[in-house]
N, CA and C of each residue as an Amber inpcrd file, in Angstrom:
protein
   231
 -22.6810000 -90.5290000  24.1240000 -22.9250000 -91.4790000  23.0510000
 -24.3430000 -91.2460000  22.5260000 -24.4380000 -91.4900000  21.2620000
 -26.0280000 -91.1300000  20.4850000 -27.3170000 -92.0900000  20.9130000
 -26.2650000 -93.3840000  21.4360000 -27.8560000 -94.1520000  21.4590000
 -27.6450000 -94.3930000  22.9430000 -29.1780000 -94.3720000  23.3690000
 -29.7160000 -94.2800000  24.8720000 -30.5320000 -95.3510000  25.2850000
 -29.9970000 -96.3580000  26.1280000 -30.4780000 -97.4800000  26.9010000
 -31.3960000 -97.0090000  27.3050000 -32.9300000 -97.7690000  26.8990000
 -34.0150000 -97.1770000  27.6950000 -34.4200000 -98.7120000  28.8420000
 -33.7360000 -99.4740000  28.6960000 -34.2770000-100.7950000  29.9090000
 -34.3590000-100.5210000  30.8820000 -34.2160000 -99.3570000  31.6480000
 -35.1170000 -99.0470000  33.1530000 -36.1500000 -98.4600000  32.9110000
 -36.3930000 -97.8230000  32.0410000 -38.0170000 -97.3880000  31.4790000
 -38.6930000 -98.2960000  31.5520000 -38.1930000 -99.5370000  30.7070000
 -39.2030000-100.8450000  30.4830000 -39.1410000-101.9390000  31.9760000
 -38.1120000-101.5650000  32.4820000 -38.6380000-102.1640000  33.8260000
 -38.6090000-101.5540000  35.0970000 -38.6910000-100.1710000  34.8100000
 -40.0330000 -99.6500000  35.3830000 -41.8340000-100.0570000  35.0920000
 -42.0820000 -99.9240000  34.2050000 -42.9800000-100.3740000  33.1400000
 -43.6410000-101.5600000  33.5490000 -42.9880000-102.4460000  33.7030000
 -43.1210000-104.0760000  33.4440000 -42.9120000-104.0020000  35.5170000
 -42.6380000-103.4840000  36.1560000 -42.5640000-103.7680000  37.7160000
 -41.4540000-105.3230000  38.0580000 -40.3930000-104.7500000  37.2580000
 -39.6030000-106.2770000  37.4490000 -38.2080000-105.5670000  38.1560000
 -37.7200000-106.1840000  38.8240000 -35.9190000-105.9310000  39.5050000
 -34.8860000-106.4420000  38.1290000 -33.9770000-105.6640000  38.2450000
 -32.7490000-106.0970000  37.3930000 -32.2130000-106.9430000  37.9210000
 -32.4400000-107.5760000  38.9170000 -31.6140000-109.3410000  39.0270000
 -32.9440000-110.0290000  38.2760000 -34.2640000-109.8300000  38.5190000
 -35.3630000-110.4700000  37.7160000 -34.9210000-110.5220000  36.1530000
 -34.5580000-109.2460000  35.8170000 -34.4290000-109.4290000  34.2820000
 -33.3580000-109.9090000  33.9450000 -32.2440000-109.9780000  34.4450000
 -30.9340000-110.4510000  34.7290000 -31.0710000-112.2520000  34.5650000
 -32.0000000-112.9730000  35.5800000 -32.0680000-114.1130000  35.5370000
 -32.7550000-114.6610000  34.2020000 -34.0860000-114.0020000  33.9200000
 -35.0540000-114.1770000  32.8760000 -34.1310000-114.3610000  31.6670000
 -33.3460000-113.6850000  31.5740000 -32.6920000-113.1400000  29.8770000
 -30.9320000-114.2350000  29.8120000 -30.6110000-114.4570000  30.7890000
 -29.4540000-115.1950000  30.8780000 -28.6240000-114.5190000  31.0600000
 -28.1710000-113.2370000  31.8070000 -26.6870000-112.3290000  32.0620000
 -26.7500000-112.4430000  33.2230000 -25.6540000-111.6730000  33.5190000
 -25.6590000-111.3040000  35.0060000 -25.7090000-109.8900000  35.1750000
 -26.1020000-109.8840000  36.4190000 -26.4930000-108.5740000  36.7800000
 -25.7210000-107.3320000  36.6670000 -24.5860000-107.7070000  36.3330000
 -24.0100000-106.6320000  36.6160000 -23.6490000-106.3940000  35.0830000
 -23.9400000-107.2680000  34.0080000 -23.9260000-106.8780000  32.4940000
 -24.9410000-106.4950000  32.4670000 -25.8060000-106.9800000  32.9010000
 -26.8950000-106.1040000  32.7010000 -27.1070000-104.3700000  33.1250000
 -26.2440000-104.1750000  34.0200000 -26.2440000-103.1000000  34.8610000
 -25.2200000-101.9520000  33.5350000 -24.1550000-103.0590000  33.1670000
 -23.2410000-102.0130000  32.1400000 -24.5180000-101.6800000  30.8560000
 -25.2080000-102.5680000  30.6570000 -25.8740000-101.9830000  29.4080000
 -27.0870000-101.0050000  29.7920000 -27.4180000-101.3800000  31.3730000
 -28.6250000-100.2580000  31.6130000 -27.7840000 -98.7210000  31.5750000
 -27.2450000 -99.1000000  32.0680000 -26.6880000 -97.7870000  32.3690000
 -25.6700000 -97.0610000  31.0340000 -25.4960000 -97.2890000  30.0370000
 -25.2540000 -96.7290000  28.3910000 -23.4410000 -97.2230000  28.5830000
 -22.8140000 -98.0500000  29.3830000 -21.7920000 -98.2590000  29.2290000
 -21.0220000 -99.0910000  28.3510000 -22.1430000 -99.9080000  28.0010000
 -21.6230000-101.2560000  26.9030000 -21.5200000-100.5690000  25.2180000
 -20.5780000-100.9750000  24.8600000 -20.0480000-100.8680000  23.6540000
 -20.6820000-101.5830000  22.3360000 -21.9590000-103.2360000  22.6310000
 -22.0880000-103.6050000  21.8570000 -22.7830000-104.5920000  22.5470000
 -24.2600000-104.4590000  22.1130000 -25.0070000-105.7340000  22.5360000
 -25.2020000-106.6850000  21.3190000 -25.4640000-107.6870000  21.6610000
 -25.8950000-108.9890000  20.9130000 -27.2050000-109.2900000  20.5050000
 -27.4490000-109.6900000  19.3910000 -28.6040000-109.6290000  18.8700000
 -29.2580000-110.8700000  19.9780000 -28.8140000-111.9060000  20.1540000
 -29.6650000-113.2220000  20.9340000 -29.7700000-112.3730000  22.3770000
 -29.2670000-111.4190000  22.7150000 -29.4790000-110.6720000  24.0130000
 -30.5910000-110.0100000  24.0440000 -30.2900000-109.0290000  22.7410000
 -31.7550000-107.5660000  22.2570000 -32.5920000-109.1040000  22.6440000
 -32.7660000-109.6340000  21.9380000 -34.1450000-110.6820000  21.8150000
 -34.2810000-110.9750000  22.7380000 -33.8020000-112.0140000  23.6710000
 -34.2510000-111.8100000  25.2700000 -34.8210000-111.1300000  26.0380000
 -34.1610000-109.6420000  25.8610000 -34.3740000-108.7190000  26.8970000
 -35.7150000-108.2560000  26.2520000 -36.2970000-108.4570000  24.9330000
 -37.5300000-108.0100000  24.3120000 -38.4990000-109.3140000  24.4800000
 -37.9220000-110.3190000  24.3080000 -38.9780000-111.5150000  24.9170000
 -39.4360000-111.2950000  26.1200000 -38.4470000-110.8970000  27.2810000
 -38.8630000-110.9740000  28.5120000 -39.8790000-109.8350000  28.8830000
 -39.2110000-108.6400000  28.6150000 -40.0320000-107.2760000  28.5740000
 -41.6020000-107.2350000  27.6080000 -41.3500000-108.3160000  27.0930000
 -42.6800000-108.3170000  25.9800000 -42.3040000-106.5910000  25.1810000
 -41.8720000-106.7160000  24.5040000 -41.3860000-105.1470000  23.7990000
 -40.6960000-105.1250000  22.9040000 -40.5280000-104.2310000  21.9360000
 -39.4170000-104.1140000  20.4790000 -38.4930000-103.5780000  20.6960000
 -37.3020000-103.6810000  19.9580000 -35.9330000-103.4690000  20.3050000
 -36.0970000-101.8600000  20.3630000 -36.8420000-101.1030000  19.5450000
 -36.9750000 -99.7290000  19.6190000 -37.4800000 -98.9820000  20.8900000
 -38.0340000 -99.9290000  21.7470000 -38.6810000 -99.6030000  23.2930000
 -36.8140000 -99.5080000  24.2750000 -36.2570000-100.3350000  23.7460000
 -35.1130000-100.3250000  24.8250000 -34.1230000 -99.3730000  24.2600000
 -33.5150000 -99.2410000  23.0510000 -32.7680000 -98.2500000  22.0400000
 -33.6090000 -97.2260000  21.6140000 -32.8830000 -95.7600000  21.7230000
 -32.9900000 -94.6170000  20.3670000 -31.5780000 -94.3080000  20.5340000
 -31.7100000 -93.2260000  19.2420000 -30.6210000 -92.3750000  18.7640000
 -31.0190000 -90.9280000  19.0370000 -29.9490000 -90.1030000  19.4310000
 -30.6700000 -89.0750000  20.2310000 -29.1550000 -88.2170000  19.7890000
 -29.2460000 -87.4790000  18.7650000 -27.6140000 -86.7930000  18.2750000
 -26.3690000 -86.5330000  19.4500000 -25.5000000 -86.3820000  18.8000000
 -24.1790000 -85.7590000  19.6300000 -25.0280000 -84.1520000  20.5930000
 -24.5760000 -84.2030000  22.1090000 -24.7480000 -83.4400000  22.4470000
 -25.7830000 -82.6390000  23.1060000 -26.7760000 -83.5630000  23.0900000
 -28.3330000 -83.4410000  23.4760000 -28.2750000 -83.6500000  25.1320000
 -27.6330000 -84.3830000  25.3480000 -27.7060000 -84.2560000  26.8970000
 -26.4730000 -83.4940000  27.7290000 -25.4560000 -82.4090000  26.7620000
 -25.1990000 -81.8540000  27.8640000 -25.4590000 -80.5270000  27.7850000
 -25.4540000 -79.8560000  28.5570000 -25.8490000 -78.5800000  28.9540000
 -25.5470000 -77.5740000  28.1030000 -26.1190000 -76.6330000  27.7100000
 -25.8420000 -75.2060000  26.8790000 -24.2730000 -74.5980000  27.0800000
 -23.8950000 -74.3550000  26.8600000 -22.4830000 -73.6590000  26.9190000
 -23.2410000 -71.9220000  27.1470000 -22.7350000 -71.6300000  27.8910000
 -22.4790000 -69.8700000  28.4600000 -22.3580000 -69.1180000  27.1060000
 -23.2470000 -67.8350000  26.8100000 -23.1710000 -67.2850000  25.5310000
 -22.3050000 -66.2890000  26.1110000
């Protein structure tokens, strides 16, 4: 997928646990876990805002766009 969850960057960053940010922001951990990890299909804007209130950070710190294909490997010439 093109766009890349960066929220373990930022809490790396910030020295917080994902049940910490989990509680702070109102999900549970384990939604939180589908969106760290690039599985969620569609976050919510009152969420982005949370998770950027809490992180102190802009939605562009947790999201980029990064083209088709960038993360897998070269194909054999």
């Amino acid at each position: 997928m093109p766009i890349v969850v960066d929220v373990d960057v930022m809490l790396a960053r910030r020295k917080m646990s994902v049940g910490t940010l989990a509680e702070r922001v109102g999900i549970t951990p384990a939604n939180l876990a589908v969106l760290k990890n690039g599985r969620a299909k569609a976050v919510r804007f009152t969420t982005l805002a949370a998770l950027c209130e809490v992180l102190e950070c802009q939605p562009g710190d947790l999201l980029r766009w990064e083209p088709d294909g960038e993360h897998e490997a070269p194909s054999p010439v």
